[in-house]
DRENTOR-49116 format. One line per 3 residues: number of its first residue (from 1); their letters; for each residue x, y, z of N, C-alpha, C, CB. Coordinates in steps of 0.2 Angstrom, whole numbers. Glycine has a CB too. Layout:
DRENTOR-49116
NUM> a> X:Y:Z:X:Y:Z:X:Y:Z:X:Y:Z ~ ...
This chain:
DRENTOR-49116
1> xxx> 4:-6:0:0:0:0:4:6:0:-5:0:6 ~ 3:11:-4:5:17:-3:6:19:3:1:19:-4 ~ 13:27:3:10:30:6:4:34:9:12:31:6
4> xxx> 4:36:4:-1:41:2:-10:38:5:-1:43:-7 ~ -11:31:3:-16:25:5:-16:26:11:-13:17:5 ~ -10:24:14:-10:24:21:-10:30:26:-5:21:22
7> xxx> -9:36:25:-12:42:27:-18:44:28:-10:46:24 ~ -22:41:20:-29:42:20:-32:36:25:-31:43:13 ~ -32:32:24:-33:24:30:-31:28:36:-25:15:29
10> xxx> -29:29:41:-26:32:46:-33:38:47:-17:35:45 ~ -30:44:44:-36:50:45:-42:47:43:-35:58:39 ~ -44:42:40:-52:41:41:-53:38:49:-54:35:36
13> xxx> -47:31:48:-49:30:58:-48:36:62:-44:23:63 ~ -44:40:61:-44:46:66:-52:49:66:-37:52:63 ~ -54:49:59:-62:54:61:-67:50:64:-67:58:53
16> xxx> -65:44:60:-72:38:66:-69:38:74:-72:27:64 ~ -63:41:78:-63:39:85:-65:45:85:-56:38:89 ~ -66:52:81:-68:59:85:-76:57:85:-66:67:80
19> xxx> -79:53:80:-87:54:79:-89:48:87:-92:50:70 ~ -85:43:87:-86:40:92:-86:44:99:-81:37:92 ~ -79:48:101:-78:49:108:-87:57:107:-67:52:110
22> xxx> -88:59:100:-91:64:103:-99:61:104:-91:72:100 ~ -100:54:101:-106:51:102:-106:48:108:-108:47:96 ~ -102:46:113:-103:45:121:-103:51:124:-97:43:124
25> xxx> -99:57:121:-101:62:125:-107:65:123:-96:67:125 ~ -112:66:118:-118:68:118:-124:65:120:-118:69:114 ~ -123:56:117:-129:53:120:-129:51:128:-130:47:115
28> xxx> -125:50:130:-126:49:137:-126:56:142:-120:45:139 ~ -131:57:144:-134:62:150:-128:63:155:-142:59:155 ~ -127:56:158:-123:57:163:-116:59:161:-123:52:166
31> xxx> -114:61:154:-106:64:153:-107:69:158:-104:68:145 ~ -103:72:160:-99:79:162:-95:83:158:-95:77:166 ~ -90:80:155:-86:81:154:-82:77:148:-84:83:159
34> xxx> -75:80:141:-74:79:141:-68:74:142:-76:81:140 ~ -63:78:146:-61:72:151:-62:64:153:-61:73:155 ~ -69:66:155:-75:60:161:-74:56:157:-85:61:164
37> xxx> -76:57:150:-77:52:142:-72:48:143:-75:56:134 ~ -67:54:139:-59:50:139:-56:46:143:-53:55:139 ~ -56:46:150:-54:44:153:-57:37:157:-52:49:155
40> xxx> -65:39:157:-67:33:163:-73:28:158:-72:38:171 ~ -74:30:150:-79:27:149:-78:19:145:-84:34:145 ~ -79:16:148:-77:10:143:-79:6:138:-77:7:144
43> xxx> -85:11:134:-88:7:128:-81:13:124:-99:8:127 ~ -78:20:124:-77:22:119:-69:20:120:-80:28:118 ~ -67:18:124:-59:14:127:-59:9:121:-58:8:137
46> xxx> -66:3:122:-65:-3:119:-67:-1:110:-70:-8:124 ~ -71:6:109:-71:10:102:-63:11:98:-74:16:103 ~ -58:12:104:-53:15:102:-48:9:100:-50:21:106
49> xxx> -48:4:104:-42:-3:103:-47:-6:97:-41:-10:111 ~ -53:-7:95:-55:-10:88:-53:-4:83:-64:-10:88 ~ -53:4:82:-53:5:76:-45:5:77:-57:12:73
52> xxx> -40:3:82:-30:4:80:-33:-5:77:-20:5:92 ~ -37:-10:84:-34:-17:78:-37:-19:70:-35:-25:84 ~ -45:-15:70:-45:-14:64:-43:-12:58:-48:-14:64
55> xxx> -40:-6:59:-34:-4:54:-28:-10:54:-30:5:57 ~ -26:-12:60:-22:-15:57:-25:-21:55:-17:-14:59 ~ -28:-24:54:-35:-30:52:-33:-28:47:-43:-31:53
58> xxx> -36:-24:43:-35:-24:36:-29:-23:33:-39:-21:34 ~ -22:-24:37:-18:-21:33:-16:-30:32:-14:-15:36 ~ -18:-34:34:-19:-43:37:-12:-43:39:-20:-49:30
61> xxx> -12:-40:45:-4:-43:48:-7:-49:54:2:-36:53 ~ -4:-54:55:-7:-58:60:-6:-56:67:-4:-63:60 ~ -11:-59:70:-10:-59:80:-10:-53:81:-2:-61:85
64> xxx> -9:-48:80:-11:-42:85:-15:-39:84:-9:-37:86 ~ -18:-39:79:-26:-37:78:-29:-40:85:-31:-40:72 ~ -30:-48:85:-34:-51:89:-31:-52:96:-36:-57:85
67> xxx> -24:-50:97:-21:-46:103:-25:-40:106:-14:-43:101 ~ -25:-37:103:-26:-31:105:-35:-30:108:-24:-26:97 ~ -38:-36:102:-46:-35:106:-46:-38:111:-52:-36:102
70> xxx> -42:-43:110:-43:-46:119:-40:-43:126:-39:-53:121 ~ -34:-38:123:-31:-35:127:-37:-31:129:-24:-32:124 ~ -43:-28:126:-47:-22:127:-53:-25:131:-49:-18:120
73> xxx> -55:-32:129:-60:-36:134:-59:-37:140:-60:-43:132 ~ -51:-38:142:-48:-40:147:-50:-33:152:-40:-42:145 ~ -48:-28:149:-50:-20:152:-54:-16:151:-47:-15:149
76> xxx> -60:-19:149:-65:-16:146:-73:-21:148:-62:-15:139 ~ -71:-27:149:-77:-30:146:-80:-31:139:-80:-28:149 ~ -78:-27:136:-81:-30:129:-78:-33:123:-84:-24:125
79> xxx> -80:-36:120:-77:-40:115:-77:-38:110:-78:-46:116 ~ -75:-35:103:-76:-33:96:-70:-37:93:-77:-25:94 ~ -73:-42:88:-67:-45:83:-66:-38:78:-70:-52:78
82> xxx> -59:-38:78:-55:-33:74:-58:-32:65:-46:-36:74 ~ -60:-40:65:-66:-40:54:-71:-35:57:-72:-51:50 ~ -74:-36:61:-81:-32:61:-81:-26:59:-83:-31:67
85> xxx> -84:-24:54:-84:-15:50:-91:-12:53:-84:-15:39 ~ -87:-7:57:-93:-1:60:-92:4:58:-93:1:67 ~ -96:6:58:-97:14:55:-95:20:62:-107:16:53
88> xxx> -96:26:60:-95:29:63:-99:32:69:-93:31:59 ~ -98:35:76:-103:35:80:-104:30:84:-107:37:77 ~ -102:27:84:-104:20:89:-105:21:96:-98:13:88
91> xxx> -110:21:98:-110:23:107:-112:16:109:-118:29:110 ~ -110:14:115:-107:7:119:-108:10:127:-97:4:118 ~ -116:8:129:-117:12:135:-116:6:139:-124:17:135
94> xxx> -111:9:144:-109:5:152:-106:-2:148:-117:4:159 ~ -109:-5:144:-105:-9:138:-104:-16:141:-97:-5:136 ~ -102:-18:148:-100:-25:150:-102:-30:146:-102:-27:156
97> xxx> -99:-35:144:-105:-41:140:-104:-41:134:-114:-40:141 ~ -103:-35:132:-107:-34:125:-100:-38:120:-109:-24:122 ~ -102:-40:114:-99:-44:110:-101:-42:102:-100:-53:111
100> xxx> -99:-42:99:-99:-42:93:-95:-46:86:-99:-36:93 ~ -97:-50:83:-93:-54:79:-90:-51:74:-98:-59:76 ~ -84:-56:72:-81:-56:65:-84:-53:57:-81:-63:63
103> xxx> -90:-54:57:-93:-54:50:-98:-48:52:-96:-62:48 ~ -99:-46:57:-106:-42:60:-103:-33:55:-107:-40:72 ~ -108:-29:52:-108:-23:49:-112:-19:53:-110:-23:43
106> xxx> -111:-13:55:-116:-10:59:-112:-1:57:-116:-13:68 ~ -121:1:55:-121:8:51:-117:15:58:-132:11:48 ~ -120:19:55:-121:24:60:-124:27:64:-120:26:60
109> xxx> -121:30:69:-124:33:74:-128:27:78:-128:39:71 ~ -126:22:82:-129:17:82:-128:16:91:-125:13:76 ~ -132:13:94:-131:13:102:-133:7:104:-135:19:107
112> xxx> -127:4:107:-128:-4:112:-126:-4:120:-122:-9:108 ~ -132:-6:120:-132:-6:131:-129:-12:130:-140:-7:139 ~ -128:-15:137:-123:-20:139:-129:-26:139:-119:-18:146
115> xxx> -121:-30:139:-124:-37:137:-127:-40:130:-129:-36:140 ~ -126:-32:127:-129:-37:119:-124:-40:115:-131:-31:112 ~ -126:-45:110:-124:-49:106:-124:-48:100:-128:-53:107
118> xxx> -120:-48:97:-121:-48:88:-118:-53:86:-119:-43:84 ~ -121:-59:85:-116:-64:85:-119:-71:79:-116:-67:93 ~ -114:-77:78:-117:-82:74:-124:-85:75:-112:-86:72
121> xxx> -125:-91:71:-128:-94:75:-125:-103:74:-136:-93:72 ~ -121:-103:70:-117:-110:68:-109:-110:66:-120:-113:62 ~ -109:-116:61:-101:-116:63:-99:-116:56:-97:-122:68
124> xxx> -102:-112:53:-102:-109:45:-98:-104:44:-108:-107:41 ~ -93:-104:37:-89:-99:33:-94:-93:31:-86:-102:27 ~ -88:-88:32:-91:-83:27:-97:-77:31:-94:-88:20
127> xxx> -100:-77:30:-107:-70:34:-109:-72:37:-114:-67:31 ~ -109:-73:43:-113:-78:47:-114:-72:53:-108:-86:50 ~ -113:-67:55:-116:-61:57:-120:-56:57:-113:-59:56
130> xxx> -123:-52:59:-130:-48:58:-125:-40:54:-135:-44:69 ~ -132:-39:49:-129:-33:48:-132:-28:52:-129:-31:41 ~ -131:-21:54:-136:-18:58:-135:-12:54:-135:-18:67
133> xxx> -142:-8:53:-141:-3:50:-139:3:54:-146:-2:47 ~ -141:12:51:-138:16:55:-143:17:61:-138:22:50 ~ -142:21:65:-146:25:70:-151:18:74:-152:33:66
136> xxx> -151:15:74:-152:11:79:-149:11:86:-152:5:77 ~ -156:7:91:-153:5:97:-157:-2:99:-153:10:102 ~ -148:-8:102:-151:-12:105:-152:-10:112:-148:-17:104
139> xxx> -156:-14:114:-157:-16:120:-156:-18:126:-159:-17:120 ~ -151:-18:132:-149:-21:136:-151:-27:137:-148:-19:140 ~ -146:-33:134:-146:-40:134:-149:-42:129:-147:-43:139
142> xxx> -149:-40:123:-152:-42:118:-149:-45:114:-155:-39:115 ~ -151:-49:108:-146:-56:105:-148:-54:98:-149:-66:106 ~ -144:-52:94:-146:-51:86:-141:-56:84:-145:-43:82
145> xxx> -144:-63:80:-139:-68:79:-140:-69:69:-141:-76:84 ~ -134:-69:67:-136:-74:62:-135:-69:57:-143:-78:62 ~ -135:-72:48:-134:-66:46:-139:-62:45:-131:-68:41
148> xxx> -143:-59:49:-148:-56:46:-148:-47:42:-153:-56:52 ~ -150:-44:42:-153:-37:43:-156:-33:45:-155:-35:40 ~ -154:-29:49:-158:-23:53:-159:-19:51:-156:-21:57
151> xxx> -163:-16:49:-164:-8:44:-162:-3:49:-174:-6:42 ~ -164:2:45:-162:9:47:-167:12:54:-161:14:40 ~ -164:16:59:-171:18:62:-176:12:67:-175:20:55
154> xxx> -171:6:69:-174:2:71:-172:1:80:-173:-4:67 ~ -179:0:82:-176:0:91:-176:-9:93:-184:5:98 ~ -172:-12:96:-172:-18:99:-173:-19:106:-167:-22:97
157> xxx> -180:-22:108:-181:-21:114:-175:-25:120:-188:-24:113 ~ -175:-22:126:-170:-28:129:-174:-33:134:-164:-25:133 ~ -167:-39:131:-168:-46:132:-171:-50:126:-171:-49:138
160> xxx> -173:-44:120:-174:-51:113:-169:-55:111:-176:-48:106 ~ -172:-56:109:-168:-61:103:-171:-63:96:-168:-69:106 ~ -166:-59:92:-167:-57:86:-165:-62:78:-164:-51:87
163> xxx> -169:-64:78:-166:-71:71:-169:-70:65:-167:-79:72 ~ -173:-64:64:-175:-62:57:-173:-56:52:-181:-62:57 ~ -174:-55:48:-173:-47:44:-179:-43:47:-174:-48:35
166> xxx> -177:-37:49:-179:-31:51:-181:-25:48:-176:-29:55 ~ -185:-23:45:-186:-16:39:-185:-10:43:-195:-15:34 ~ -183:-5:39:-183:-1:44:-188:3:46:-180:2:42
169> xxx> -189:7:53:-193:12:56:-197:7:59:-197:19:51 ~ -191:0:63:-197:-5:65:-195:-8:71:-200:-11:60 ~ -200:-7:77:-197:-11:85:-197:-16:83:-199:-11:92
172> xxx> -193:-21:88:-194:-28:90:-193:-28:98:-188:-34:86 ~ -197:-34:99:-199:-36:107:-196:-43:105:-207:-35:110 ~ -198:-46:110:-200:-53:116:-193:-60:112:-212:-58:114
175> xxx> -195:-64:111:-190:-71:112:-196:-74:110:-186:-75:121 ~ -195:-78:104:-191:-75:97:-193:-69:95:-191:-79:91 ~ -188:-63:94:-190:-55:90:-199:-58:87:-182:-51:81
178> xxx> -201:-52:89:-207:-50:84:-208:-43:85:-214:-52:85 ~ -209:-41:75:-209:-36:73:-214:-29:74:-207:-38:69 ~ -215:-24:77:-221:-21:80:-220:-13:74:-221:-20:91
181> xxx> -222:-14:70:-221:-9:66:-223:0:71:-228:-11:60 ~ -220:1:71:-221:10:73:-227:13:68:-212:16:72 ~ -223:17:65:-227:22:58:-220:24:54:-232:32:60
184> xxx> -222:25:47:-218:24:44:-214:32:43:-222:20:38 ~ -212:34:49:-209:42:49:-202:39:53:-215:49:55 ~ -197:44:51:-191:44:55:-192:43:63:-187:50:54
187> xxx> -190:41:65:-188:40:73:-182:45:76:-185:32:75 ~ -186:50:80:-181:55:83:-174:53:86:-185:58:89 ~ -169:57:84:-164:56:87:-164:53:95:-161:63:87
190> xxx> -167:58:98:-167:57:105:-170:52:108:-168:62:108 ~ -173:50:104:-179:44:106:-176:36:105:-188:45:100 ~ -167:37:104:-163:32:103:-161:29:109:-157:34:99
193> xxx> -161:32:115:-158:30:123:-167:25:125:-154:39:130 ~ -172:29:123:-177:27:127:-177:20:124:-184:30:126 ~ -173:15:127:-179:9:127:-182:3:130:-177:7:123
196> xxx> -185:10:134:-190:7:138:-198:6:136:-190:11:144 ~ -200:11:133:-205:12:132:-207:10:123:-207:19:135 ~ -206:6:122:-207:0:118:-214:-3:119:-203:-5:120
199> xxx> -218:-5:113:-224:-7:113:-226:-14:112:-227:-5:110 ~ -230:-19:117:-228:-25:118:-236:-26:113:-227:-27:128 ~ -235:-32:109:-240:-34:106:-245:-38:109:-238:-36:102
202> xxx> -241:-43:113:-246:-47:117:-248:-42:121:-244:-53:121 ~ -249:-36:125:-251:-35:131:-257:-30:127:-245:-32:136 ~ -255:-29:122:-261:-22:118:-266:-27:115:-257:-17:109
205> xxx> -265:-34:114:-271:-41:111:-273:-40:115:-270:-49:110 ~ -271:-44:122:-274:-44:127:-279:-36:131:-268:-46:130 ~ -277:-32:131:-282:-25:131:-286:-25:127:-280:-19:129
208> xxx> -286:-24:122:-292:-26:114:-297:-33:115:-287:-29:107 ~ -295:-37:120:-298:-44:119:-305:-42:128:-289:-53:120 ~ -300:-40:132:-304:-39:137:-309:-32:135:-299:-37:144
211> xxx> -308:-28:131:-312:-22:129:-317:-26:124:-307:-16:126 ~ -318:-32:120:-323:-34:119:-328:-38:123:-321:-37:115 ~ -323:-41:129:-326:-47:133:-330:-40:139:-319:-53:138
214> xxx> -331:-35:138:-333:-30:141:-338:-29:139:-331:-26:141 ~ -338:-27:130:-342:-26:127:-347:-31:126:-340:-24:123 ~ -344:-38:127:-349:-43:125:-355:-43:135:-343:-52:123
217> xxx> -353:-43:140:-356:-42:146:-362:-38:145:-352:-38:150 ~ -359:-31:143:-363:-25:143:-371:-27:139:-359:-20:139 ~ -370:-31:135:-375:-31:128:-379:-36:132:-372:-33:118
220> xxx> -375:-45:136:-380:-48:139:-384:-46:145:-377:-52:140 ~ -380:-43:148:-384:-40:153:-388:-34:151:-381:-37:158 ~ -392:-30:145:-395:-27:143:-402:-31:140:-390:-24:139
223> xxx> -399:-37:138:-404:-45:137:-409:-47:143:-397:-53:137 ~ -403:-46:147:-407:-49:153:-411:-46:157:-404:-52:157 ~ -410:-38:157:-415:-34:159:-421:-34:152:-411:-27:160
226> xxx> -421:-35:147:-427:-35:144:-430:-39:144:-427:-34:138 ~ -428:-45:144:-432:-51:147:-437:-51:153:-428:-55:148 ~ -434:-47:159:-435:-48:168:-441:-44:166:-428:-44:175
229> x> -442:-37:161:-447:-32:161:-452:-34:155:-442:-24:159
C-alpha cells in the first residue's frame, strides 16, 4: 500500500474515533465532561483498541489485531473482533457483556447497552453475522444472531432475541423478536436511549380482547334486563 493509502486509512480512523468519543459524549446524560469520556468510559476505550486493531486487520498482519481486542476485553469487558466493520458514531453504553462478531456490519450513529450480542448462529464460513443498520438501538441484553438485517431507524427491545430481517422504522420485542411496526416516519434522534417504552404486542391483544369481553357483558346484561321487564 501506498503512502499516500496509508495516510488516508489512518485520517479516516482518526475521524471515526472523533465521531465516536463525541457520540458518548452527547448521547449519554450522565457525561460531564470531556475528560470523564476520555478517561473513565469503557464502551469508547473498547471503540478506540477496535478502530488501532481494525486498521491494522485490514492491513492482514497476524496476531495483533486479535491481541489487541482481547487486550481491550480483558480492560474493558467488551469483546469486538478486529473483521467487524462499524461505522462511525458507535455509542457502547456502560458496555459489559457486549460482543460483537467477525462478520457483523453495523451503520451509524448506532447505540448498544450492555450485554448485547451480535453474533453467529453456527459453525459456517463466510457471513454468518447480523448486519445492523444506521441510528439504531439495541437493548440491554439483547441477541441479534445470524446473518440477518436490521434496517435503518430500528429499536431492539431488551432481552430479545433477534433471528430475522428487520425493515426499517421497526421495533422488535420478546424471544423469538417480533416485529411491532411504529409508523412509517423517522424516529427521533433522542428517542434512541429510550428503550423502555417500547410497545408490547401481546399486552395491547390482550387489552383489545378484554375491551370486547366488556363489550360482550354489557349487551348480555342489557338481554337480561329486557327479558325480567
Amino acid at each position: 500500500m501506498s503512502q499516500g493509502k496509508i495516510i488516508m486509512s489512518m485520517s479516516e480512523t482518526l475521524g471515526k474515533i472523533k465521531k465516536d468519543f463525541q457520540a458518548a459524549l452527547s448521547m449519554d446524560p450522565a457525561a460531564t465532561s470531556k475528560l470523564e469520556v476520555a478517561l473513565t468510559y469503557s464502551g469508547f476505550h473498547a471503540m478506540l483498541f477496535y478502530r488501532m486493531a481494525h486498521w491494522i486487520w485490514k492491513k492482514r498482519i497476524p496476531f495483533l489485531p486479535r491481541a489487541l481486542s482481547q487486550f481491550a476485553r480483558f480492560i474493558t469487558g467488551i469483546e469486538i473482533h478486529p473483521g467487524a466493520t462499524i461505522g462511525s458514531g458507535l455509542f457502547i453504553d456502560h458496555g459489559m457483556g457486549v460482543v460483537i462478531g467477525e462478520t457483523t456490519e453495523i451503520g451509524n450513529n448506532v447505540v448498544l447497552f450492555q450485554g448485547v450480542t451480535l453474533g453467529g448462529t453456527g459453525k459456517q464460513r463466510g457471513k454468518r453475522h447480523p448486519t445492523i443498520g444506521s441510528h439504531v438501538v439495541v437493548g440491554a441484553g439483547a441477541k441479534v444472531l445470524g446473518p440477518i438485517t436490521v434496517g435503518d431507524y430500528v429499536k431492539i427491545g431488551a432481552n430479545s432475541v433477534l433471528l430475522q430481517d428487520v425493515p426499517d422504522h421497526s421495533t422488535v420485542v420478546g424471544i423469538p423478536g417480533r416485529i411491532v411496526r411504529i409508523k412509517d416516519e423517522r424516529v427521533p434522534d433522542e428517542a434512541l436511549l429510550d428503550h423502555i417504552h417500547i410497545p408490547d404486542p401481546i399486552a395491547d391483544k390482550l387489552i383489545e380482547l378484554q375491551v370486547q369481553i366488556d363489550k360482550l357483558k354489557e349487551q348480555i346484561d342489557k338481554l337480561r334486563q329486557g327479558r325480567r321487564s
